[in-house]
Each structure stands twice: as C-alpha cells, then as structure tokens.
C-alpha positions in Angstrom: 83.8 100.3 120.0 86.9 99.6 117.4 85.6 99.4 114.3 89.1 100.1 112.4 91.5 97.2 111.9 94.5 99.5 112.9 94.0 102.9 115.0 97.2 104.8 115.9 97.6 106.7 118.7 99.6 109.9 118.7 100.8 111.5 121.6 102.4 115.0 121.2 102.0 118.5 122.8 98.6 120.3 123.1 101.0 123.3 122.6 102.7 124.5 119.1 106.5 124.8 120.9 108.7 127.1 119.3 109.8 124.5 116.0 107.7 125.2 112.9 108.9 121.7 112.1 107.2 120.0 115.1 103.8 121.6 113.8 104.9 120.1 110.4 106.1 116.9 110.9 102.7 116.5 113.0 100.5 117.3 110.6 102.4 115.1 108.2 101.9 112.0 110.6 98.0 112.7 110.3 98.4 112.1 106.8 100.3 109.5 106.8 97.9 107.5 109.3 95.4 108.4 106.9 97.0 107.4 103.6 97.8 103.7 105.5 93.7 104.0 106.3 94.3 104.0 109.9 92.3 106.1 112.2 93.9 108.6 114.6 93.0 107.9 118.3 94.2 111.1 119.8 93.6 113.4 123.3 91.1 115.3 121.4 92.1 119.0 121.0 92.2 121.2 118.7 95.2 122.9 119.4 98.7 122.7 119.3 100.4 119.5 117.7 97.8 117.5 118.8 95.4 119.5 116.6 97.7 119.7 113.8 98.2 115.7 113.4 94.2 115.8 113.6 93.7 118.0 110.5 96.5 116.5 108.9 94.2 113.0 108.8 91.5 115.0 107.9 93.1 116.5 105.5 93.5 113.5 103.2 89.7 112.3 104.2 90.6 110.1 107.5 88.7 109.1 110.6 89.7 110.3 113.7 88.5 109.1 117.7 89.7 112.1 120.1 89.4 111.9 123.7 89.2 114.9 126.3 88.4 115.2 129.9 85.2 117.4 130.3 87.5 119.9 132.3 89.7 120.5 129.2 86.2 120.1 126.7 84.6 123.1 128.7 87.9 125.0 127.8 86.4 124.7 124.0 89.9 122.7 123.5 87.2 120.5 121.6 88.6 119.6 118.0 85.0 120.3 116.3 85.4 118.5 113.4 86.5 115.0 114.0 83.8 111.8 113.3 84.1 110.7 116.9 84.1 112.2 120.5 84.6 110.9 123.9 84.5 113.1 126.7 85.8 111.6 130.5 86.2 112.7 133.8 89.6 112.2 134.7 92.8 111.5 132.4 93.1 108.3 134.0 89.7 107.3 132.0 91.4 108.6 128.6 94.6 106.8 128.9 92.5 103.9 129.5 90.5 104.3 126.5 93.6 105.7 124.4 95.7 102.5 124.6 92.6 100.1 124.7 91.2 101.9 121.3 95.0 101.9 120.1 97.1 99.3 118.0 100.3 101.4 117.8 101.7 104.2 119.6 103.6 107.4 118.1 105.4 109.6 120.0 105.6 113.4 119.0 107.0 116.3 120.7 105.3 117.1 123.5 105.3 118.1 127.9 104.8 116.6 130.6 101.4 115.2 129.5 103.0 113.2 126.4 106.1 112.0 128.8 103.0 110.5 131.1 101.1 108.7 128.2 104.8 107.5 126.9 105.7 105.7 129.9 101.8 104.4 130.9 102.4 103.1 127.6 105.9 101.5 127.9 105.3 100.3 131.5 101.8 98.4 130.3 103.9 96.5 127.6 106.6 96.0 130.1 104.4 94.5 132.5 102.7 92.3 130.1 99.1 93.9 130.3 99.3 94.8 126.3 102.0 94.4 123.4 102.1 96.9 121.2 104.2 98.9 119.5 105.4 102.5 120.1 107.4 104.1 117.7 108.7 108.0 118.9 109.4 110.6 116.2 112.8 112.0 117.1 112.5 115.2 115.3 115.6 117.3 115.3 117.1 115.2 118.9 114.0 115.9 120.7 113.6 112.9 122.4 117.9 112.5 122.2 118.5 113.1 126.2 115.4 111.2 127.1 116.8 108.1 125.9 120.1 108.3 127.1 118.9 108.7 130.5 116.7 105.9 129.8 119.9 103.8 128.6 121.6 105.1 131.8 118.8 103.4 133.7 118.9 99.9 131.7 122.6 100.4 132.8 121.6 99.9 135.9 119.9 97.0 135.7 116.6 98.5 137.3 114.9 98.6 133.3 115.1 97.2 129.9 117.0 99.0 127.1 114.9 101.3 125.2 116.1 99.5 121.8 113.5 97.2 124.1 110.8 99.2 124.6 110.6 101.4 121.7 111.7 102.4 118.0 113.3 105.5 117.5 112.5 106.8 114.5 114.7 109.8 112.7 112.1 111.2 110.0 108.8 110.1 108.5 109.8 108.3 105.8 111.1 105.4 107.8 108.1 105.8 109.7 105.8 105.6 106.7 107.2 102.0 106.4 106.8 101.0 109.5 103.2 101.9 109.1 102.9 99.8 106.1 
C-alpha cells in the first residue's frame, strides 16, 4: 500500500484542548510534512488537532492516509477531504496499519488515545519488532511530567531512558530539521 518514500505519523488529540497554540503548532506540522513531501498517516478525523495537522498538509497541496474505526466513521468524525481512507473494526487494526504505513512518529498533544499509540509505538521499537523514530512536540511543557516519570522509571532499572526512546523536541523549527 505505501507508495510515499517517507509517511509521518502524527498522533495528537481528536479534541482542540483549551491552548490555541496546540491547534496551531498542529496545523503547522501538517505543513511542514507537506513542505518535506511526506504524507500524513493519521487517525482520520476531522476534528480536533488531529484535523487541524490534516488541513494543515492540505493546505500546502499534501497527501494524507487517515485511518478510523467504523464506530468513530459512523460518528461523521470522517475527515472528507483527504486522498485516502481506511476504515477498521477495532483500534487494534489502526495501530497496526498506523505504524506499518509509518516511517516516523510525531507526538502532539493529545489524551488518553495519543498516550496509547505513544507507548504501542515506543514498546514496538523497544522490543525490536520496528526502528523508527518518534520525535514528541513538547509544546509549552506538555509532555514535561510525562518524561520525568518516565526518567523516574529508567531510574529504576525496569526501562530505558527516554533520551533512548524518543526526541524531545521544543518548537518546530528544530523539528523542521529533523524532518529534512
């Protein structure tokens, strides 16, 4: 099915959250995939920041692959206007076809739904089962607690140190040349 050289997936929040920024700095990582010609492989919606990174790659003429459960589809949570569609079953089936269609990983703000892609993500590279690599957006400290506690854990002996797992990146200018 890949038929890009590089796709990026974006995780990030279905939901807008109360930070004008994080609809922002989303739809300014959609146009920054598309600028590097990458196409966004996303959780299909329309809404939130999820939809915002979207429009932002089609905004500057991109291609984007979203992915949606037919559950969340029926909701009309359907971005309309992206080239390609894939609707699943379960979410299991569009993790699976999220990091198989992906070459690199960005993390936005986002729930409980991102934080579950995040780690499927970091746990499949820890394990050996892919290598690739997931850079997460830290807009204004979002993500600052999560990796302490995640440095708290490495502590501990019982996981790698995040600097191991993931790049932190602080604003999309160093994240525009890691895309390069």
């Amino acid at each position: 099915m890949k038929a890009f050289n590089r796709s990026v997936c974006v995780f990030c929040g279905a939901q807008n959250g109360r930070s004008e920024q994080f609809r922002e700095d989303a739809f300014a990582v959609g146009q920054l995939i598309a600028k590097h010609g990458m196409r966004l492989v996303y959780g299909g919606s329309k809404d939130g920041l999820m939809g915002a990174t979207a429009n932002g790659v089609l905004s500057k003429g991109g291609r984007v692959l979203g992915v949606l459960p037919k559950k969340l589809a029926n909701k009309e949570l359907a971005h309309k206007d992206i080239q390609e569609f894939i609707t699943v079953e379960t979410m299991a089936q569009r993790k699976d076809i999220l990091m198989n269609e992906s070459d690199v990983f960005i993390i936005l703000p986002g729930g409980l739904g991102t934080l579950d892609e995040l780690f499927e993500v970091l746990t499949a590279n820890t394990l050996g089962f892919m290598d690739k690599p997931v850079y997460i957006l830290n807009n204004d400290g979002y993500y600052t607690a999560l990796i302490s506690w995640l440095e708290s854990i490495a502590a501990t002996g019982l996981s790698r140190p995040p600097a191991d797992l993931f790049t932190v990146v602080n604003d999309l200018e160093a994240l525009d040349r890691l895309l390069s």
